[in-house]
C-alpha positions, -999 to 999 in steps of 0.1 A, spaced: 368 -476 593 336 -460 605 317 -486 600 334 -511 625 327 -514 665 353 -502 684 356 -504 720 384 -500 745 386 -535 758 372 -568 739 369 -551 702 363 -566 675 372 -552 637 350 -556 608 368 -538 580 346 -526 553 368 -527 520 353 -541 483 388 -553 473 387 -595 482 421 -600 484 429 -576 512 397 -587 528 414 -629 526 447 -611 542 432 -597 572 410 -625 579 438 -650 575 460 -623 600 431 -617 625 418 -651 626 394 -650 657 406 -624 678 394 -633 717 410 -607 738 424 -573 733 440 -544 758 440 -507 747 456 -478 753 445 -446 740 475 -418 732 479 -389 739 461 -371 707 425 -361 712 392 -383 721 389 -416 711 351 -412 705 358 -391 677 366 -416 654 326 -423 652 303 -406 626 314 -375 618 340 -369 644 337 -348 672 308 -328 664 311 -292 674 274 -267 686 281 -240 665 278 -215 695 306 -186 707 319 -177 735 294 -166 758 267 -189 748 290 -221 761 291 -201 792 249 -208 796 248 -242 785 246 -238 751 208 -232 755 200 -211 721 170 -218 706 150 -196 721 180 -170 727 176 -129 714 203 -105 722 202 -72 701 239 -71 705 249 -105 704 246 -128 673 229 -160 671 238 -188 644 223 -217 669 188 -205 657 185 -182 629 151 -166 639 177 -150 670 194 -130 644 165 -110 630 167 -88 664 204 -71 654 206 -35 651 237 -30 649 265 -41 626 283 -69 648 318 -85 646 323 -116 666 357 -138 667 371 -166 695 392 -198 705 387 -225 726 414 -244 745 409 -286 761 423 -297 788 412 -335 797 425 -365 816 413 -400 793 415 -430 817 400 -469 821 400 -471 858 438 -483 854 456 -459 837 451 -422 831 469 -397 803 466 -360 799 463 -344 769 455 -308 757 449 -286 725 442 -250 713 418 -244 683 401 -220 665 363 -214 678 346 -189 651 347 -154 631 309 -139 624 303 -110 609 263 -98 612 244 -66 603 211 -55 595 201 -55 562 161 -34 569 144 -30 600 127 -67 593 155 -88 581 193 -93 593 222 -116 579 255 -131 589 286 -149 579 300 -173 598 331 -197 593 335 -219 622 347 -263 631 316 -283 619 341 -318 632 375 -324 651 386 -361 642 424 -366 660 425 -399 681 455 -430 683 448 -460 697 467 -494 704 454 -525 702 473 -559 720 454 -589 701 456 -624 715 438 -651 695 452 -682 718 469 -686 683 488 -654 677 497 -620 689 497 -591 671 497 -551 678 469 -532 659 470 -495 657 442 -467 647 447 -435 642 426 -406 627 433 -367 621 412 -340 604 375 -327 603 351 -308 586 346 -270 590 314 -250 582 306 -217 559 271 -205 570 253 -178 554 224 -168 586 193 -149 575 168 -137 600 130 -124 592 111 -103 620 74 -118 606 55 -87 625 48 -77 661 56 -113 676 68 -140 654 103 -144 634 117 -169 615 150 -176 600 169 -201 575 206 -211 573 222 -227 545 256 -242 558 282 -257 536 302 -283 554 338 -290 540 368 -310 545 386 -344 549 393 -370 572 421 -393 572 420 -427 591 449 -455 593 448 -490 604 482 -508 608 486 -548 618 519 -556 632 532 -588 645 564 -595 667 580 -614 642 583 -596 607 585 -610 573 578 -640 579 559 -667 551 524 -663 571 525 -630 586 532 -597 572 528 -561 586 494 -548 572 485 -510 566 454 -497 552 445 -457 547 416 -443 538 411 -401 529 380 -391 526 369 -361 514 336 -342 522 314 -313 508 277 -307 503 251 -280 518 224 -284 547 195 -265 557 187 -251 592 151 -238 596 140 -217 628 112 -202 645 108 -179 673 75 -160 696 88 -132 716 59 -111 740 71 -86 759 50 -66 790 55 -34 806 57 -31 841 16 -32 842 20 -61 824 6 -44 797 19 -63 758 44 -37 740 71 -42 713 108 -43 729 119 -5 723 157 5 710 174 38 713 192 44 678 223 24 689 203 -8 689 200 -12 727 166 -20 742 152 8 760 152 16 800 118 10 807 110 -14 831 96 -49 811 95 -85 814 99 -111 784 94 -143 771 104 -160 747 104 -192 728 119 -212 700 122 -242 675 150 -249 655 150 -279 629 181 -288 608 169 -307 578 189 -341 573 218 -339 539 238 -358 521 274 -347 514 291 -361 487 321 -382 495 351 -390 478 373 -421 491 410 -426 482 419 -463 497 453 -479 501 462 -513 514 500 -523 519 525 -544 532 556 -534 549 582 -534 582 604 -514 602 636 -505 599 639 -487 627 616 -462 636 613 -459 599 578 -477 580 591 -491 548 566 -504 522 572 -537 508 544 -537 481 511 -524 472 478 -546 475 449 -521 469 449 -481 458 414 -475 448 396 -440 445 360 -442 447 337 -412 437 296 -414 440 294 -421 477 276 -400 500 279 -394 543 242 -392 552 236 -366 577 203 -374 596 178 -345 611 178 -330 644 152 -307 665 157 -287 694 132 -262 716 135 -240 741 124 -210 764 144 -178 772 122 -153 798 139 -126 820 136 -93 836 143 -65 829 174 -81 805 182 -81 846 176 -122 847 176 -145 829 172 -179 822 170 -196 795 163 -240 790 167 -265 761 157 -296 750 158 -319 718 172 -351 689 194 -361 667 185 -393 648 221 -404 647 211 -437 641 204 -430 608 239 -414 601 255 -436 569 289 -436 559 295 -448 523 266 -470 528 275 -480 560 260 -478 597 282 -470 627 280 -474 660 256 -445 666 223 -442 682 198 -413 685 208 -392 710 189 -363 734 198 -337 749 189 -311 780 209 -276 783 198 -249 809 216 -216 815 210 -183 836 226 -150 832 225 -118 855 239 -81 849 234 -56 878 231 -27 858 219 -40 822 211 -3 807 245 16 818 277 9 796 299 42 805 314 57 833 319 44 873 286 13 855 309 2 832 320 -28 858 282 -30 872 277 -41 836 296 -69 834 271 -103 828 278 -129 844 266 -168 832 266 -202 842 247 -231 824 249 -267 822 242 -297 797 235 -332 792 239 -353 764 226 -387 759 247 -409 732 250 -408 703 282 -429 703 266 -466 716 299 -495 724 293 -525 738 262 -518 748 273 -486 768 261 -453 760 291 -425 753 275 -399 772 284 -362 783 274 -340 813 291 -302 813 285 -274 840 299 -238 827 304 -203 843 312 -171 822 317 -133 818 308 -111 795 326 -79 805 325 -44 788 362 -32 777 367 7 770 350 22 744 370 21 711 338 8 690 303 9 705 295 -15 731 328 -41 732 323 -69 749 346 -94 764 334 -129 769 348 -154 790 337 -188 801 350 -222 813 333 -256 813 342 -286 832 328 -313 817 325 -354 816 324 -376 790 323 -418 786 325 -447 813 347 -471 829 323 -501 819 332 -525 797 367 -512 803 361 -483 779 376 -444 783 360 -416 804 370 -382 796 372 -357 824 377 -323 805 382 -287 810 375 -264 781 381 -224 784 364 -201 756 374 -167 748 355 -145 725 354 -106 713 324 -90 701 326 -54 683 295 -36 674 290 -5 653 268 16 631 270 7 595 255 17 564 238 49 574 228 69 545 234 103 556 207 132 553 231 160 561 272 158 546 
């Protein structure tokens, strides 16, 4: 499956199974397909059966709401798993959990369906372990994979309905350290272990069942993914007095930065090293018909398992800026690659090319040093960001691309731990084209997210 072209109008199917004879039955089916009409259903984005999926930024809740622009990112009280060097800056032990609901429109310029889920964003937990060196867990989606689509084939020699559908993902285990190096420079490494399946289904169906030429086709292939990658990152921060004058970004004992007035800059590198997750393949090719609504298998043609393959995750870079005053403004801008065109799938290419991308993001809080009392609403941050990603899904020709704008709130709720905060953000966002006859996404995704952050692991002088 993922190594075929699949478009939305005029596709063309190459499947990629060993087994001859099911190979010599789909040919003799397909013959030379010539024109095809689509419909996608109303499941989830067609785009993710490419690659991976749908491939998820590991970011929370109130970094979606600045454009996802991270690499360069430090919050004391906010964790950051985009960039590990971020994470070296906690002082306080931090607990961070969220959800994430779609709401998009799919349509080809002729037709347009709704369709909308609810899923499960992330849970961190972060803390410091010294004064020079913090870690997190993190379990968050690394993939979503949930798309149908149906096919009307006409070879000027037979019709036939062809059907795809795919459902599952990969999720993500990361274990986030972060280094300070010394006055300026900190570094930090994440090892992430990506798990999962994902299940894909082709079926072949003709008007006129059982006949002595044409039979209903279905093949299935679970595959099942594991293996550990490597995220590197880098970070400079300078901060200056209001003389301008170089000084290191003060903390009061509860980890906040310090009232004086300052200005900062920042800036970052990220590199996630390319991996190769080991890939197990269960395949199964049969006949059958309908009786009904019910599928009824007539007889078994392939069921192969396949162990030894690999999904070849390529390398990607990103770096950024974050400056502000004051923690009063700020702004913060991205840019980098992913050399998605050297994604492999069992030994196979897809239909991915490398693919850039641009995020920017801004965020202003009135009163950034006062969390208690009448200041507790002049505290409340607010965001807005947006994005732009180039590829990496390439059909026909046409480049899948996506272009988000965001706004967000991170507001202070009452003090049952110290410093809750309540993040909010919603993103409208744009994804696809209506060349070629293919499916643009118009999409609305809200975020939600908690963060809780206490004093841990104090060892006591006094009892």
């Amino acid at each position: 499956f993922p190594s075929h072209d699949t478009a939305i109008k005029n596709i063309k199917i190459k499947p990629s199974f060993s087994s001859v004879g099911v190979a010599l039955i789909i040919l003799l089916g397909c013959l030379t397909p010539c024109q095809t009409q689509a419909q996608a259903l109303n499941l989830g984005s067609p785009y993710s059966l490419y690659g991976p999926g749908d491939v998820q930024l590991p970011t929370l809740a109130q970094h979606k709401a600045v454009g996802s622009a991270l690499t360069a990112w430090f919050d004391s009280t906010s964790l950051n798993v985009y960039n590990p060097a971020g994470l070296s800056g906690v002082r306080l032990t931090s607990l961070e959990m969220g959800s994430i609901g779609y709401f998009a429109r799919l349509g080809d310029g002729q037709r347009e369906l709704d369709r909308s889920n609810l899923n499960f964003s992330y849970l961190l937990v972060g803390f410091p372990v010294s004064r020079r060196w913090s870690t997190a867990f993190c379990f968050m989606p690394y993939s979503f994979v949930n798309y149908q689509e149906v096919h009307q084939v006409d070879s000027g020699f037979d019709q036939w309905r062809e059907e795809f559908r795919g459902k599952g993902g990969l999720n993500q285990v990361l274990w986030v350290h972060g280094l300070s190096l010394g006055k300026n420079w900190h570094a930090g490494l994440t090892t992430r272990w990506v798990f999962g399946s994902k299940g894909q289904e082709r079926l072949q169906v003709y008007p006129f069942q059982d006949s002595l030429f044409r039979y209903n086709l279905r093949i299935t292939e679970q595959a099942r993914a594991s293996d550990v990658q490597l995220t590197l990152g880098l970070q400079y921060r300078r901060v200056f007095d209001a003389n301008n004058t170089t000084q290191a970004l003060g903390r009061s004992a509860s980890g906040r930065e310090q009232t004086t007035g300052f200005r900062f800059i920042n800036a970052g590198i990220s590199l996630d090293l390319p991996a190769s997750f080991r890939l197990r393949q269960n395949i199964v090719a049969d006949r059958f018909t309908y009786q009904g609504n019910n599928l009824i298998v007539r007889d078994t043609l392939q069921n192969t398992n396949k162990d030894g393959l690999s999904m070849e995750i390529p390398m990607g870079w990103s770096a950024g800026f974050h400056w502000g005053i004051n923690r009063k403004w700020q702004w913060m801008g991205d840019g980098g690659l992913t050399s998605w065109s050297r994604f492999r799938y069992a030994d196979s290419a897809d239909s991915l090319s490398n693919s850039w991308f641009l995020r920017s993001g801004f965020q202003f809080t009135p009163a950034w040093d006062r969390y208690k009392g009448d200041s507790r609403f002049k505290s409340i941050r607010y965001r807005m960001g947006m994005r732009y990603q180039k590829g990496p899904v390439v059909i026909m020709g046409e480049s899948i691309d996506e272009l988000g704008l965001s706004l967000g709130m991170g507001i202070p709720v009452r003090r049952i731990l110290s410093q809750p905060m309540l993040h909010t953000s919603i993103e409208v966002a744009r994804r696809g084209t209506l060349n070629q006859g293919l499916v643009r996404e118009h999409m609305i995704k809200l975020s939600l997210g908690l963060t809780l952050n206490d004093t841990w692991f104090i060892k006591r002088r006094y009892d």
